[in-house]
N, C-alpha and C positions, 0 to 999 in steps of 0.2 A: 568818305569820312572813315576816320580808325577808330578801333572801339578799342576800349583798353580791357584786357580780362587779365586778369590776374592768375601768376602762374601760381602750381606751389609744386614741392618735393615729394614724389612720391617714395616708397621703400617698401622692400618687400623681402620679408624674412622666412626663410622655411620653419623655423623653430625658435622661440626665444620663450623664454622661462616668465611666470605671469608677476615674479617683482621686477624681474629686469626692464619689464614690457612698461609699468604702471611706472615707475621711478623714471623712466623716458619723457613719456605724457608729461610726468611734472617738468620736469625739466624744461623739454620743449614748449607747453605753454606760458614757462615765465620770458623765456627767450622770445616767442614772439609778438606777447604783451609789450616786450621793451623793443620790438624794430630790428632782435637782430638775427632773426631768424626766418625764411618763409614759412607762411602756412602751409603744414604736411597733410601726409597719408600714409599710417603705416597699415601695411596689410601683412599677417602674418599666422602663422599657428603657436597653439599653446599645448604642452605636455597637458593631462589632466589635470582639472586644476576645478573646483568647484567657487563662485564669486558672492555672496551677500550683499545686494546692495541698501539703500538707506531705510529701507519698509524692515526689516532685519524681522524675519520671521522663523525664527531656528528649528522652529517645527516642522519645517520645509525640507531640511534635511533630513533622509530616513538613515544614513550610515551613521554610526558611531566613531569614535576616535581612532577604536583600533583597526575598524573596518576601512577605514580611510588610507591605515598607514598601510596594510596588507594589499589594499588595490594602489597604494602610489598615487591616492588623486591629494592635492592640495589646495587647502581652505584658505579665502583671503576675504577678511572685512573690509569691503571697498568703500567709497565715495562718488560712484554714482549711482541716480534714481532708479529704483523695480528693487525685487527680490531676488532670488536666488538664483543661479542659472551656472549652466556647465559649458566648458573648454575644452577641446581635447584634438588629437589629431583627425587630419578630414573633415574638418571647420576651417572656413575664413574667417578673420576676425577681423575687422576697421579701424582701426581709428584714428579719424577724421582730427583735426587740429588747426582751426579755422576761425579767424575771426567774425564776426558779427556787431557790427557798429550799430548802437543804442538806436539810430535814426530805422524808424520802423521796421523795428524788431519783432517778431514773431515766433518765441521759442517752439509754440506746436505747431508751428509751418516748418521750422528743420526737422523735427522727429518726424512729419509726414515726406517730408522731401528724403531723410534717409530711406523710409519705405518702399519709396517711387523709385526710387534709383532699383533697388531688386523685384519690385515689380515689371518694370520696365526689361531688364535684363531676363528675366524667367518669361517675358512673351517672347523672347528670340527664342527658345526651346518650345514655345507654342502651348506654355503651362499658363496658367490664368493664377496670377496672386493675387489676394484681396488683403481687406483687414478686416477686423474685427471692434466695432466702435468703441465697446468698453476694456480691450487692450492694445497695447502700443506692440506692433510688431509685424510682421509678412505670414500671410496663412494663405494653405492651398486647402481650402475647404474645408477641414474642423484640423486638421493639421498645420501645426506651425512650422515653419521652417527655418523664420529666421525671427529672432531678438535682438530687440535694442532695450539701449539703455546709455544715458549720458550724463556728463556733467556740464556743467555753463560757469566756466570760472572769471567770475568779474574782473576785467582788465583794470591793470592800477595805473597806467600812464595816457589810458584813452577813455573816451567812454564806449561801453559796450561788454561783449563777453567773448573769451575761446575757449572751443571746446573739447571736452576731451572724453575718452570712453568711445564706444560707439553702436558699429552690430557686430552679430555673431550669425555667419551664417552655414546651414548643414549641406554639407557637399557630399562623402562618400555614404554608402548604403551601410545601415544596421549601425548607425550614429546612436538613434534612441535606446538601444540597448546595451550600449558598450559604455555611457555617462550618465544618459539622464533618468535613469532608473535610479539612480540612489539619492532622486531629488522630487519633490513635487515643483516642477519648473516653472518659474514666474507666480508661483502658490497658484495654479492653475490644475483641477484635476480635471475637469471634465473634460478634457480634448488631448490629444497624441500631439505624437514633433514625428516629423521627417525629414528626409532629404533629398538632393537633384538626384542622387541614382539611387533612392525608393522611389522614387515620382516617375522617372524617363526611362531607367533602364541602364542611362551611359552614366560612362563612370570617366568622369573628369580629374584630373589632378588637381590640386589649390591651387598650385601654382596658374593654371591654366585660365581658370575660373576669378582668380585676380586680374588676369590681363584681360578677360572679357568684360566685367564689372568695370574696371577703370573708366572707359571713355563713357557711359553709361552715368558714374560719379561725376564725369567732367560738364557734362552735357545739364548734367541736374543744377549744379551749383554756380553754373556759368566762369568756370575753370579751365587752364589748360596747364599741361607739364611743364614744369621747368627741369628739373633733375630726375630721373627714374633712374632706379639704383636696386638689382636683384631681379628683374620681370622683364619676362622679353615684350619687345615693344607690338608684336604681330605674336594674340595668341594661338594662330595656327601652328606657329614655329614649334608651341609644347610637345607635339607629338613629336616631328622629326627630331627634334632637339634629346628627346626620351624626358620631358618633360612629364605627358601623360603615362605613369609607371603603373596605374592601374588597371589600362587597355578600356576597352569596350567591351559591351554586349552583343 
């Protein structure tokens, strides 16, 4: 018997700017609300870039305006759910573009299932990720690692939702001090952020760390590739290829 899974496009940017990133996302969810596009995955990094999302708590921000322009980070009022949270290079970032059909829908079964996919991938490093029940995100013991946060944009030609936004996850070491020091992150004070090389030691490239994650995403959402475009297909390749530019420990 064949089972049908459904492909979608993945894409993988070393760098793209956080309006060009966001103005994509729309774009591409009206396109695949109307049929004419597959459900993506963009994986990619962002310049510095601080996000607001819909709790809009501006107290959360400790920098001021000028302080913002002098470090080069940029402020964007977004539209999806949590608060505040930082961008910047040596983060992954997701997002997922996917529909979800009304017939037993479960919106905080995907927010867990985005979880479990980096859960899942951080036991192949042999690190233990949890959660934390009164927030949504990946923790390695009072250390966060990685953030989520999404939108559910109600489709207009079906019923159901696609989605957009996604995680953010910390890959290179000394992440927390190079962005999220000029934020109370998630209005969260009483716990730290780290990352896979605070955690392990190695030091991966994004790039690297996208092709590992992928089949991890596919496996969770019951997925396979159709188009991959910018990520090699065997993340071993990143080293030889000088993918991994960071080296090891």
């Amino acid at each position: 018997m064949t089972t049908n899974v459904k492909a979608i496009d993945v894409r993988y940017v070393p760098m793209m700017g956080y309006a060009e990133a966001w103005d994509l996302q729309k774009a591409c969810v009206k396109e695949i609300d109307k049929g004419e596009r597959r459900e993506s995955l963009l994986l990619l990094q962002h310049p510095p870039t601080y996000t607001v999302g819909s709790q809009k708590h501006p107290e959360h921000l400790l920098y001021s305006e000028e302080e913002l322009a002098q470090r080069g980070i940029g402020l964007f009022q977004i539209d999806r759910g949590g608060d505040i949270t930082y961008h910047g290079p040596g983060q992954l970032v997701g997002y997922p573009l996917l529909y979800l059909d009304s017939a037993n829908l479960d919106l905080h079964q995907y927010l867990r299932d985005l979880e479990q996919v980096i859960i899942d991938w951080l036991a192949g490093y042999g690190v233990v990720g949890g959660r934390k029940p009164e927030y949504t995100g990946v923790w390695i013991g009072d250390e966060k690692i990685a953030a989520i946060g999404v939108k559910f944009n109600k489709a207009r030609t079906r019923r159901g939702f696609v989605t957009s936004h996604g995680f953010a996850l910390n890959v290179k070491a000394g992440i927390a001090q190079d962005g999220f020091k000029g934020i109370i992150p998630c209005g969260i004070q009483e716990y730290a952020v780290t990352s896979l090389a605070d955690v392990t030691g190695l030091h991966r490239s994004v790039e690297q760390v996208a092709s590992e994650l992928l089949p991890y995403f596919c496996r969770r959402f019951g997925l396979t590739v159709g188009r991959l475009e910018g990520l090699l297909e065997n993340p071993a390749d990143a080293d030889q290829q000088g993918g991994n530019q960071e080296g090891r420990d």
